[in-house]
C-alpha positions in Angstrom: -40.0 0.7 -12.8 -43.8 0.8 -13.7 -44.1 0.7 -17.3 -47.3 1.1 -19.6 -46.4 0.2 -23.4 -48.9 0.3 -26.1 -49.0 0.1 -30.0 -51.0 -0.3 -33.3 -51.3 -3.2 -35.5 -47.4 -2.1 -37.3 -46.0 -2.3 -33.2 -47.6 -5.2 -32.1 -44.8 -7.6 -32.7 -42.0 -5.1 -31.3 -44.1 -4.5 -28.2 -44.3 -8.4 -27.8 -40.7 -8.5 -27.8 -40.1 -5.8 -25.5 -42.8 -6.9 -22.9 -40.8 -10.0 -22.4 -37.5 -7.8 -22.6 -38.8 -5.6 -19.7 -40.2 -8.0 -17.9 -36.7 -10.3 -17.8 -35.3 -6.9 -16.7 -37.5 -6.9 -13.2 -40.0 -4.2 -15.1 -43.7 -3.7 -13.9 -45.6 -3.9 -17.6 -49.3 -2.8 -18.4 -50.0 -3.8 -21.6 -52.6 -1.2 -22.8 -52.8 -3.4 -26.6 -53.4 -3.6 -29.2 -53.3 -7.4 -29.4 -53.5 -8.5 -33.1 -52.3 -7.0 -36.6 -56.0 -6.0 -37.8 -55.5 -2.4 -38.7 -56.4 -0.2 -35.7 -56.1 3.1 -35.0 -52.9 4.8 -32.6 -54.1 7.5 -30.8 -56.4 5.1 -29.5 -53.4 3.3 -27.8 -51.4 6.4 -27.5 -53.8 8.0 -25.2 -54.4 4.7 -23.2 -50.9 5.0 -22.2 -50.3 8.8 -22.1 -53.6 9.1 -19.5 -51.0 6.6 -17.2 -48.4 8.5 -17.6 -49.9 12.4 -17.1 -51.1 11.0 -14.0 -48.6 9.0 -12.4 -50.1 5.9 -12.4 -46.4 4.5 -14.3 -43.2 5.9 -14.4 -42.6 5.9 -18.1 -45.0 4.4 -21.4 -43.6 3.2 -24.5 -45.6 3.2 -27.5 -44.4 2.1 -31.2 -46.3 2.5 -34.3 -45.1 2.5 -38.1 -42.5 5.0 -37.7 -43.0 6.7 -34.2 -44.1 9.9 -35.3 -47.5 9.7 -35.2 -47.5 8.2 -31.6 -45.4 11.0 -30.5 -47.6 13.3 -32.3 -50.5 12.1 -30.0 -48.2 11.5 -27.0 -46.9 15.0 -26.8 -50.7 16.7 -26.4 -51.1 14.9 -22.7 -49.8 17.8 -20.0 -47.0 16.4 -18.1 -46.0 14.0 -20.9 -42.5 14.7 -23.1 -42.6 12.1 -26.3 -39.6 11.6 -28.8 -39.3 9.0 -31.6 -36.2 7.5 -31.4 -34.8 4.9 -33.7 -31.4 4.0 -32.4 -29.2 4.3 -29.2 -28.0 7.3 -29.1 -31.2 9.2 -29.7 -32.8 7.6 -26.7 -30.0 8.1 -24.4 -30.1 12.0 -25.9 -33.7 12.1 -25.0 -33.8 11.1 -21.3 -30.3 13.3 -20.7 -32.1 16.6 -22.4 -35.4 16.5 -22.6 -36.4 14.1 -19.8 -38.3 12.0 -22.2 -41.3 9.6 -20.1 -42.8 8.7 -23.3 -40.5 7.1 -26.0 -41.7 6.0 -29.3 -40.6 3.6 -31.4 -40.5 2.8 -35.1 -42.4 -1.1 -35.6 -41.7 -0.9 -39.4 -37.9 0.5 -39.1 -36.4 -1.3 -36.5 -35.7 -4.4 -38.6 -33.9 -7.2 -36.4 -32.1 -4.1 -34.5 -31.7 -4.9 -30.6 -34.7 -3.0 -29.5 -34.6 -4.2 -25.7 -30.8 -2.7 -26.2 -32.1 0.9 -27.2 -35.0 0.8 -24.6 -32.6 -0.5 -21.6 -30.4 2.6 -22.7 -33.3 4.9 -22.0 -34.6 3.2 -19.3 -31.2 3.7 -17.4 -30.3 7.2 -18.8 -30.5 10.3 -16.2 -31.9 13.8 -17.1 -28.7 16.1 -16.5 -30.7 18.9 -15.2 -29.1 21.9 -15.0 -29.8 24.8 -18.5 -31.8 21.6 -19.6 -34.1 22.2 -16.5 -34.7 25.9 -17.8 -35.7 24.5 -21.1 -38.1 22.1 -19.9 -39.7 25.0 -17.4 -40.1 26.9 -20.6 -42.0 24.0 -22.2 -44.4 23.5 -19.6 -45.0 27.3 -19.4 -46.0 26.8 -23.8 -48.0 23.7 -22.6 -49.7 25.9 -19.6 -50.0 28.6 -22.3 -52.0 27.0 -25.2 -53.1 23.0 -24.2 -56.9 23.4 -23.6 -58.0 20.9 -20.6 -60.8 18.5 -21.3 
């Protein structure tokens, strides 16, 4: 799977880890940065990775901040692009089975020594179900179609 992953100064050291994780796992990674702890900015990285995502370029992005909200918050105003912040397993296999979630964002500060590559592999190998969750997501992307302005 092609895999773009970013995150701001808070996510650096988780996205470290993970790169490594994915990569041991046979994953394609772009590594759209940030690359130190000097405070930076996340939409910056959010749309870096959300731009590969809304246009196919990877399969799914991963971005981590502080807490994963504001990530998501940026995440979710690409077309074509379904964010959640998830902090454990069960969220992120929730997610993918519901929602179809391409974009999953991750907590740096919260995830304490936690198995993140455990969480991510989870979501990584969780199906959509389809189904009355397919009429949900047609109705998002109607709302999206409705009231996201195109730049």
């Amino acid at each position: 799977m092609r895999i773009a992953i970013g995150s701001d100064h808070r996510g650096v050291q988780v996205k470290s880890k993970l790169i490594v994780a994915l990569e041991n796992l046979k994953h394609s990674v772009e590594d759209c940065g940030t690359q130190g702890e000097q405070s930076v900015d996340y939409p910056d990285f959010a749309k870096q990775v959300c731009e590969r995502v809304a246009a196919a370029k990877v399969d799914r992005g991963i971005l981590i901040c502080g807490t994963g909200i504001g990530m998501s918050i940026t995440a979710n105003k690409f077309t074509g692009v379904r964010a959640a912040s998830c902090y454990d397993e069960v969220m992120a296999e929730m997610c993918r089975r519901h929602n179809d979630v391409n974009v999953l964002c991750l907590p740096g500060d919260l995830i304490g020594n936690r198995p993140v590559a455990d969480l991510v592999r989870v979501w990584l190998e969780t199906a959509f179900e389809g189904g009355r969750h397919e009429r949900r997501l047609e109705k998002i992307a109607e709302i999206e179609a409705k009231y996201q302005t195109k730049k």
